[in-house]
MARFI-189289 format. One record per atom (N, C-alpha, C): atom name; x, y, z. Coordinates in steps of 0.2 Angstrom, whole numbers, plus 5000, padded with zeros to 4 digits. Layout:
- name;x;y;z
- CA;X;Y;Z
...
END
This chain:
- name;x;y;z
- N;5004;4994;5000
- CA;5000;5000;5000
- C;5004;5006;5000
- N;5002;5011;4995
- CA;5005;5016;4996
- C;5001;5024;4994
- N;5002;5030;4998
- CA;5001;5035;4997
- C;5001;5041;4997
- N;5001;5046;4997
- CA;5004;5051;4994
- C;5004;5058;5001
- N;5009;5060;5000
- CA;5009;5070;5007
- C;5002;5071;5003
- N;4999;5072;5008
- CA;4993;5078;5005
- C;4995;5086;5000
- N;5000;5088;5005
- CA;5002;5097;5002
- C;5008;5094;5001
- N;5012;5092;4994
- CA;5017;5092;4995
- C;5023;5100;4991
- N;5019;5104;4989
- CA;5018;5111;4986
- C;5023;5114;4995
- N;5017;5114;5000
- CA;5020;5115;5005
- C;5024;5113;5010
- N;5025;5108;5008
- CA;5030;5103;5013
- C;5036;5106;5007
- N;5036;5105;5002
- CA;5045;5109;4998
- C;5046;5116;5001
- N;5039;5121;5000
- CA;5042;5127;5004
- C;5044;5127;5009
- N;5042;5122;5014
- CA;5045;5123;5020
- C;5051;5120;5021
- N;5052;5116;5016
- CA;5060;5113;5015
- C;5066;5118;5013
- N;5063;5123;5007
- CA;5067;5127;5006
- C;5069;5134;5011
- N;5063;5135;5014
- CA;5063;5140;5020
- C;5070;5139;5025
- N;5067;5131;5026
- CA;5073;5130;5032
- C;5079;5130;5030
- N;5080;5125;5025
- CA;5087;5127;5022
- C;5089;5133;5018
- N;5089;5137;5016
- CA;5086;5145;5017
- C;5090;5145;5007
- N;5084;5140;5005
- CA;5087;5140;4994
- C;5081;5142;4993
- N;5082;5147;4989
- CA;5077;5149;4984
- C;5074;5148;4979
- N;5069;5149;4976
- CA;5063;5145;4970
- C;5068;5145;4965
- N;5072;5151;4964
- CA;5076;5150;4956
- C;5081;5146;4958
- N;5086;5146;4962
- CA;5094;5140;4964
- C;5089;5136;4964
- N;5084;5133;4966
- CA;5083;5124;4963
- C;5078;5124;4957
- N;5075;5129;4955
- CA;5073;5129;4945
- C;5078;5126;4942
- N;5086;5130;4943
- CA;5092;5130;4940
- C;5094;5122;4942
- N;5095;5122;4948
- CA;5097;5112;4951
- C;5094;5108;4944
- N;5087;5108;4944
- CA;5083;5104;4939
- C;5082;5107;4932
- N;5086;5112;4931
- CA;5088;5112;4922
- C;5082;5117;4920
- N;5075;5119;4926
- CA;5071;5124;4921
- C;5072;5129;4921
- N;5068;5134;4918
- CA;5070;5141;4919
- C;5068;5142;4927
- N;5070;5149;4929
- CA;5071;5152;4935
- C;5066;5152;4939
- N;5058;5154;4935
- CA;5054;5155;4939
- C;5049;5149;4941
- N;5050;5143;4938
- CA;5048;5137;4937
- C;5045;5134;4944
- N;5050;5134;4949
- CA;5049;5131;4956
- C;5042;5137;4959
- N;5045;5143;4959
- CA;5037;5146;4961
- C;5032;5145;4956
- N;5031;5145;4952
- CA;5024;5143;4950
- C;5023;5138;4952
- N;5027;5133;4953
- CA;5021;5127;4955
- C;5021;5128;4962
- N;5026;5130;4966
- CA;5020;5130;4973
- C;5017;5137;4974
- N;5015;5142;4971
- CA;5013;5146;4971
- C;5005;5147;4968
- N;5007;5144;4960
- CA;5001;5145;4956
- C;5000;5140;4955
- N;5003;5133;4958
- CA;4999;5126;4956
- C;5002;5125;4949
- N;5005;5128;4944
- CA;5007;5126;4938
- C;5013;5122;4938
- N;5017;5119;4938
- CA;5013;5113;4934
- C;5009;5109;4940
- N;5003;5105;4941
- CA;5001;5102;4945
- C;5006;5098;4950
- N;5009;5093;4947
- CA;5014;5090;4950
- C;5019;5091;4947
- N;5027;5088;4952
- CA;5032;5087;4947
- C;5033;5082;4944
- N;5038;5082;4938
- CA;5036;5077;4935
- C;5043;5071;4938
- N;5042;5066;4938
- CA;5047;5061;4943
- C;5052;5064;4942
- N;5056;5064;4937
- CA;5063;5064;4936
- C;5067;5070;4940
- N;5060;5077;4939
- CA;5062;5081;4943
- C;5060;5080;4951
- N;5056;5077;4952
- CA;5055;5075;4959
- C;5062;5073;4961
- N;5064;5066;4957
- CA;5072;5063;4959
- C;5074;5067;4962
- N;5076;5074;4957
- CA;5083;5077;4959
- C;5083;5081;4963
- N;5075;5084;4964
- CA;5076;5088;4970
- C;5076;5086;4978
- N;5073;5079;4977
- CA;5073;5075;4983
- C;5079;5074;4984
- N;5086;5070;4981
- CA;5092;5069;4979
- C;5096;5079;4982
- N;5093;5080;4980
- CA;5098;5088;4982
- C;5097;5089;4989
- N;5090;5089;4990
- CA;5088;5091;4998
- C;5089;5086;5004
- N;5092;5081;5001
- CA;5091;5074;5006
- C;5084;5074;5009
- N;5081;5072;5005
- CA;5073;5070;5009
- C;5070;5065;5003
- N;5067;5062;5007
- CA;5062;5055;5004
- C;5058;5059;4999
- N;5057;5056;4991
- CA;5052;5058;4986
- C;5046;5059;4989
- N;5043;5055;4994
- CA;5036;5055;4998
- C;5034;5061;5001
- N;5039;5064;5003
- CA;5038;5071;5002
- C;5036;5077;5000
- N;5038;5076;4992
- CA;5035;5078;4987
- C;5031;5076;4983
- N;5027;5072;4985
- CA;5022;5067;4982
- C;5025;5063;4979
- N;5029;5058;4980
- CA;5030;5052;4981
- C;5026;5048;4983
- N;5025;5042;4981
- CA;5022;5035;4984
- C;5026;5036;4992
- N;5023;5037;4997
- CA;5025;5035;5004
- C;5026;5027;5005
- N;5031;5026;5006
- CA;5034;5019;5005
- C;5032;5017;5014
- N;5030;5009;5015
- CA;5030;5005;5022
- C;5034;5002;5024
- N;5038;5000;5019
- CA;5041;4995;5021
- C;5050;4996;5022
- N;5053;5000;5019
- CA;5059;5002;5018
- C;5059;5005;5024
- N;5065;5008;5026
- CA;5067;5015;5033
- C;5074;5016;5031
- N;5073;5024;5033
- CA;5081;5025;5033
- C;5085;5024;5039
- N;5090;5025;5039
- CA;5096;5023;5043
- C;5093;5025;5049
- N;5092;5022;5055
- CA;5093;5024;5062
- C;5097;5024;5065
- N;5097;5027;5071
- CA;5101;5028;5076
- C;5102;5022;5081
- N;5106;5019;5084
- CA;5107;5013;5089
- C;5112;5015;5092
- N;5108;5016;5101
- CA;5116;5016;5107
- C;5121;5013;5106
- N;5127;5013;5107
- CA;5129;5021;5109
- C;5132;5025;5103
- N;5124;5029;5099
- CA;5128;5032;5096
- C;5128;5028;5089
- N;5131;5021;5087
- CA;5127;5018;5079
- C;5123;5019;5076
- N;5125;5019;5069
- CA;5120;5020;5065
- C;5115;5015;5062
- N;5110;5011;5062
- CA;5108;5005;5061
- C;5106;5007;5052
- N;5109;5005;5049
- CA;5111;5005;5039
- C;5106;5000;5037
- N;5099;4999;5033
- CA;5095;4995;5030
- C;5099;4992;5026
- N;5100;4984;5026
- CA;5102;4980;5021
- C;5095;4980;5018
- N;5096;4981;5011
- CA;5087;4978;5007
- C;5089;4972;5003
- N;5083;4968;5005
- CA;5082;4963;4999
- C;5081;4964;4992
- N;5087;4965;4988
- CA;5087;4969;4979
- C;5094;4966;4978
- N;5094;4968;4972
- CA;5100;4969;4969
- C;5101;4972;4964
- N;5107;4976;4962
- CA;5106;4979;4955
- C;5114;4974;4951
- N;5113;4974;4944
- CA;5106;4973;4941
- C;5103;4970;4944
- N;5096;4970;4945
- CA;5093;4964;4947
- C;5084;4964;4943
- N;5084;4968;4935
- CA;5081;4970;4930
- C;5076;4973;4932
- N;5069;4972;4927
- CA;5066;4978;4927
- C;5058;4975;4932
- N;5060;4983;4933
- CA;5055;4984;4939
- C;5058;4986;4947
- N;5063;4984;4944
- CA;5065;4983;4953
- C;5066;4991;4954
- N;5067;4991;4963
- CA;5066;4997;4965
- C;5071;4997;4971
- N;5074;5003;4974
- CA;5076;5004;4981
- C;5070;5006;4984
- N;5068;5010;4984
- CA;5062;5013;4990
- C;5057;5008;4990
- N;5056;5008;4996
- CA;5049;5002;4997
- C;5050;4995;4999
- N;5058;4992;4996
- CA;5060;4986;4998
- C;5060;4983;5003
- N;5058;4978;5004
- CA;5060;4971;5010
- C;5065;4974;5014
- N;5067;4974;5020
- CA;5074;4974;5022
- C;5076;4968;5027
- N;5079;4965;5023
- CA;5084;4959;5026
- C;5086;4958;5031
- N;5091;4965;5033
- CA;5093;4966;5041
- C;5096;4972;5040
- N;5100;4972;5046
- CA;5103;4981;5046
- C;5110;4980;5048
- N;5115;4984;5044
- CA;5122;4984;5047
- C;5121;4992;5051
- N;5124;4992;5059
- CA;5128;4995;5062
- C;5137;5001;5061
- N;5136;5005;5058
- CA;5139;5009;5057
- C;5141;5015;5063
- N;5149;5016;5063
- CA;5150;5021;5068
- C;5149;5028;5063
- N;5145;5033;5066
- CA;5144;5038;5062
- C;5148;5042;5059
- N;5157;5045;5065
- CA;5162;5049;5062
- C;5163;5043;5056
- N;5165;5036;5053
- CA;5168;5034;5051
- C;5162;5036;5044
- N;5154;5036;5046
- CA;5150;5037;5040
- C;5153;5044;5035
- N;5152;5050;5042
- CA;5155;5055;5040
- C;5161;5058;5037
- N;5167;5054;5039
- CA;5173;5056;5035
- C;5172;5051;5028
- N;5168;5047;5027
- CA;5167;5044;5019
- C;5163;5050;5015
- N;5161;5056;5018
- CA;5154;5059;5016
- C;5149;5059;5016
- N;5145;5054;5018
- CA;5139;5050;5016
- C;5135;5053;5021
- N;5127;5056;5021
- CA;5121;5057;5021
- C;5118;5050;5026
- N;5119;5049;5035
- CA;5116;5043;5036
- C;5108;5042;5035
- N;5107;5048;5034
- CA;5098;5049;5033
- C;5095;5046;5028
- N;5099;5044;5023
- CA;5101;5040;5016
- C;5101;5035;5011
- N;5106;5032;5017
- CA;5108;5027;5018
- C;5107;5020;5016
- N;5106;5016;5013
- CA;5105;5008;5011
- C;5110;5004;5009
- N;5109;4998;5009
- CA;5114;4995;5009
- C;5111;4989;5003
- N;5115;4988;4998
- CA;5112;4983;4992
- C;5116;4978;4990
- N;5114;4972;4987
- CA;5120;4966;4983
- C;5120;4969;4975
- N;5126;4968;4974
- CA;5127;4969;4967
- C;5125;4959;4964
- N;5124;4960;4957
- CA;5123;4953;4954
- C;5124;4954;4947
- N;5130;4952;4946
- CA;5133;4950;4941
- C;5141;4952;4940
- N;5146;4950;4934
- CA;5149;4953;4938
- C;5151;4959;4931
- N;5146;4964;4929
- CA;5147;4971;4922
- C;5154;4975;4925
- N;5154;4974;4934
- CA;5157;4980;4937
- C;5164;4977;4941
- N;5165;4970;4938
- CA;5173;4967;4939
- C;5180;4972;4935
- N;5183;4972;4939
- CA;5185;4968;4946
- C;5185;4974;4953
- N;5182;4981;4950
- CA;5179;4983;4955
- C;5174;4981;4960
- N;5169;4980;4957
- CA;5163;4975;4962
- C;5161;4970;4960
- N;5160;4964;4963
- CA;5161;4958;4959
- C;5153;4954;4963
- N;5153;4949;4958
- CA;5145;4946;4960
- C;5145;4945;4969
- N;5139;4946;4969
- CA;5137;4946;4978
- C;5141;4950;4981
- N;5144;4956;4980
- CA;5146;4963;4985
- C;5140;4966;4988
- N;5141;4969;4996
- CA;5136;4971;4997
- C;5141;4982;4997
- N;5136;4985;4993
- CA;5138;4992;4993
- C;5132;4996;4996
- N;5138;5003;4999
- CA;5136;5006;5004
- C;5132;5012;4997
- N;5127;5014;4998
- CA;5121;5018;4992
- C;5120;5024;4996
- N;5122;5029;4995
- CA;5121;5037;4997
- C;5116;5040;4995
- N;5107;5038;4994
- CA;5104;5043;4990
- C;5104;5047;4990
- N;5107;5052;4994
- CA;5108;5059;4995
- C;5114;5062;4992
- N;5116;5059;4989
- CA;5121;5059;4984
- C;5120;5058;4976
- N;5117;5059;4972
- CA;5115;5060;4966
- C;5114;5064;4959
- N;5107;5065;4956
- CA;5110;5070;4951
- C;5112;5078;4953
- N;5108;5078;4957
- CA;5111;5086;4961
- C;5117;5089;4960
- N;5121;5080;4965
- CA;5130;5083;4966
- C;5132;5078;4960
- N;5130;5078;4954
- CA;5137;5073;4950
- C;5144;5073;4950
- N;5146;5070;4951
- CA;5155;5070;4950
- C;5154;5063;4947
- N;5162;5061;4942
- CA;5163;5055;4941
- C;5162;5049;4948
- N;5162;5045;4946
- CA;5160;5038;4950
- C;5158;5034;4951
- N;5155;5030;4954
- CA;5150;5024;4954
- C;5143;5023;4957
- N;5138;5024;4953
- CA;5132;5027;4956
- C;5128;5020;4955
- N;5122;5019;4959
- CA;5116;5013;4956
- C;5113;5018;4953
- N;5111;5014;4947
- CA;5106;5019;4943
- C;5101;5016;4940
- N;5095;5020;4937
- CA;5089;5016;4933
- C;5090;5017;4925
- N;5091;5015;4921
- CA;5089;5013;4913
- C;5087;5010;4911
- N;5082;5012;4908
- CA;5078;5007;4902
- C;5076;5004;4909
- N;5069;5005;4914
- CA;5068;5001;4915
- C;5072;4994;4923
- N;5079;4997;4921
- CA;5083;4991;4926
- C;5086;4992;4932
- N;5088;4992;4935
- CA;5092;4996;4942
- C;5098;4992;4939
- N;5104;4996;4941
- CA;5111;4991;4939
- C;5114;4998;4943
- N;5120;4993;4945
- CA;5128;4997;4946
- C;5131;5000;4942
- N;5136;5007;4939
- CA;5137;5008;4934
- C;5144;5012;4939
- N;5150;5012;4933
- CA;5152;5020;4934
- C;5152;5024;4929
- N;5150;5031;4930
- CA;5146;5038;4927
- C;5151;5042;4929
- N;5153;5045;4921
- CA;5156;5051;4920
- C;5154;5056;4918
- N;5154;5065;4916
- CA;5151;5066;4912
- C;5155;5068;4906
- N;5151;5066;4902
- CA;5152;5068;4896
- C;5154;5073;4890
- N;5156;5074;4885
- CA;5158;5083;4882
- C;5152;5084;4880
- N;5149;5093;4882
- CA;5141;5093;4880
- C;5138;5095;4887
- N;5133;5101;4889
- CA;5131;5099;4892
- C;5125;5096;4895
- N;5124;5092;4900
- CA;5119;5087;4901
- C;5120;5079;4897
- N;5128;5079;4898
- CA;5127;5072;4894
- C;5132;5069;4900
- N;5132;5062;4900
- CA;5135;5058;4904
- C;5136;5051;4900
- N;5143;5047;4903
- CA;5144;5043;4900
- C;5143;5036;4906
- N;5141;5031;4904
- CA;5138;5025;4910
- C;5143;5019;4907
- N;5147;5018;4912
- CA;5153;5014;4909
- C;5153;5007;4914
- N;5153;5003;4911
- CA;5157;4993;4916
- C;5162;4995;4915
- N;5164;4991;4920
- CA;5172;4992;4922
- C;5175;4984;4918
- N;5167;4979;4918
- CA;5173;4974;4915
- C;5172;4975;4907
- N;5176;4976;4903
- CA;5177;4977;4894
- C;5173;4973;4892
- N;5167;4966;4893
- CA;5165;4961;4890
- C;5158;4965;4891
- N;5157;4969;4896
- CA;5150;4970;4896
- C;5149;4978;4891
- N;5143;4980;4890
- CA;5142;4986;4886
- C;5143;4991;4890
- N;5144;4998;4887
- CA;5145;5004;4889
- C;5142;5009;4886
- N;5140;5015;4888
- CA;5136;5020;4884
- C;5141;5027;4885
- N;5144;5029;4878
- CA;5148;5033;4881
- C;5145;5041;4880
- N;5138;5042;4878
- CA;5134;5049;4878
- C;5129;5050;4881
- N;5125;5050;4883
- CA;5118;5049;4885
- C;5117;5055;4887
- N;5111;5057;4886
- CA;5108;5061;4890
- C;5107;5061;4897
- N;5107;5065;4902
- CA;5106;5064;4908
- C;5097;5062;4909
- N;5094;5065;4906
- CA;5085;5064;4906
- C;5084;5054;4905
- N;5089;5053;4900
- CA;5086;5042;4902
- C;5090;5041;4906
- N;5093;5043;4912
- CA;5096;5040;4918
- C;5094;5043;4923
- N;5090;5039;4927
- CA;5089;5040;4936
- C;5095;5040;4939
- N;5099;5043;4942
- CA;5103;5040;4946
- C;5099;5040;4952
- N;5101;5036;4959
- CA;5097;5032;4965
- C;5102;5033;4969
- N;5107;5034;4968
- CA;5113;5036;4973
- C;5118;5031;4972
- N;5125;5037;4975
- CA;5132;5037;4973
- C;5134;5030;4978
- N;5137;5027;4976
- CA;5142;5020;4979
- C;5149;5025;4983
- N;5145;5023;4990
- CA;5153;5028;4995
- C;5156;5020;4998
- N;5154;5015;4998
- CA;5160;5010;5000
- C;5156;5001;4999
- N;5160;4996;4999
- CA;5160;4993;4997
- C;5161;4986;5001
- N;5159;4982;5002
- CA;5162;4974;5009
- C;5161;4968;5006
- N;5165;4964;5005
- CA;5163;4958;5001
- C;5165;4953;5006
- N;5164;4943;5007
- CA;5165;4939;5009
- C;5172;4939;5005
- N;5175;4937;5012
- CA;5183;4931;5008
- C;5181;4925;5004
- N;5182;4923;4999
- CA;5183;4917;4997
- C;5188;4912;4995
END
């Protein structure tokens, strides 16, 4: 089951108030023109946002898409707090790739890994954020290899791009990727690290969701 903020018009305004960003600095975040963000919470134009700009804003402010009318997700939670002081990190039952359909928000969670916060923080990573997923296959050897479990930043996304290794949506699939950008602006390259698998070296930013930046990585010894 899922459903939606009632005002989510009002819930961004109060996000931006408190963080003290203006209608145009996030028009500009999301690529519209300047006056774009007050019309819609002012004059209801556009009714809603449209997802991809949902993503980004959500990704830029570190708050859950449910915020801004998003599907209110039941079953997922972000990172808590555990005495003394730990961060309890959601392990989710997913994987990327793990094809189409699949999703972060909303998933099963597994269990929880226990993180010291200074050590979250000196990675740079957003605990509020937070997820922990298996990669499946190996597109991202010898970087990450089948069955790694990676630490997911969503608050680390299209907002802040830099070079790196992000989970993303395409076409449809969630997969591991590392993401460059590209010459041109708004273009990005989504590159496997192992040669045997495909790479896209131009793309537009618009067919790529990113879901959040890969800040670290744990695998089993074999």
């Amino acid at each position: 089951m899922s459903d939606h903020v009632a005002d989510p018009r009002a819930a961004l305004d109060r996000l931006l108030t408190d963080k003290g960003i203006d209608y145009a600095r996030l028009s500009q975040v999301i690529g519209r023109n300047p006056a774009y963000i007050q019309q819609y919470i002012k004059r209801g134009s556009p009714r809603r946002l449209a997802e991809q700009d949902r993503a980004r804003i959500a990704a830029y402010l570190g708050v859950s898409e449910a915020l801004l009318g998003g599907p209110v997700q039941r079953v997922a939670t972000p990172a808590r707090v555990r005495g003394p002081g730990m961060i309890l990190v959601p392990k989710l039952a997913i994987g990327a790739s793990a094809g189409a359909g699949a999703s972060v928000e909303g998933e099963a969670i597994e269990g929880e890994v226990a993180f010291d916060p200074k050590w979250l923080r000196d990675l740079g990573a957003d605990p509020r954020a937070l997820s922990i997923i298996r990669v499946e296959g190996d597109s991202m050897a010898p970087t990450l290899n089948d069955g790694d479990d990676i630490l997911v930043d969503g608050g680390d996304a299209a907002a802040r791009l830099r070079d790196g290794i992000y989970v993303l949506r395409m076409d449809d699939v969630l997969m591991v990727k590392r993401v460059a950008r590209a010459p041109g602006p708004g273009r990005i390259s989504v590159i496997s690290d192992n040669p045997h698998y495909r790479s896209w070296d131009d793309l537009p930013m618009a067919s790529v969701r990113l879901v959040g930046r890969v800040v670290w990585t744990g695998r089993r010894v074999r």
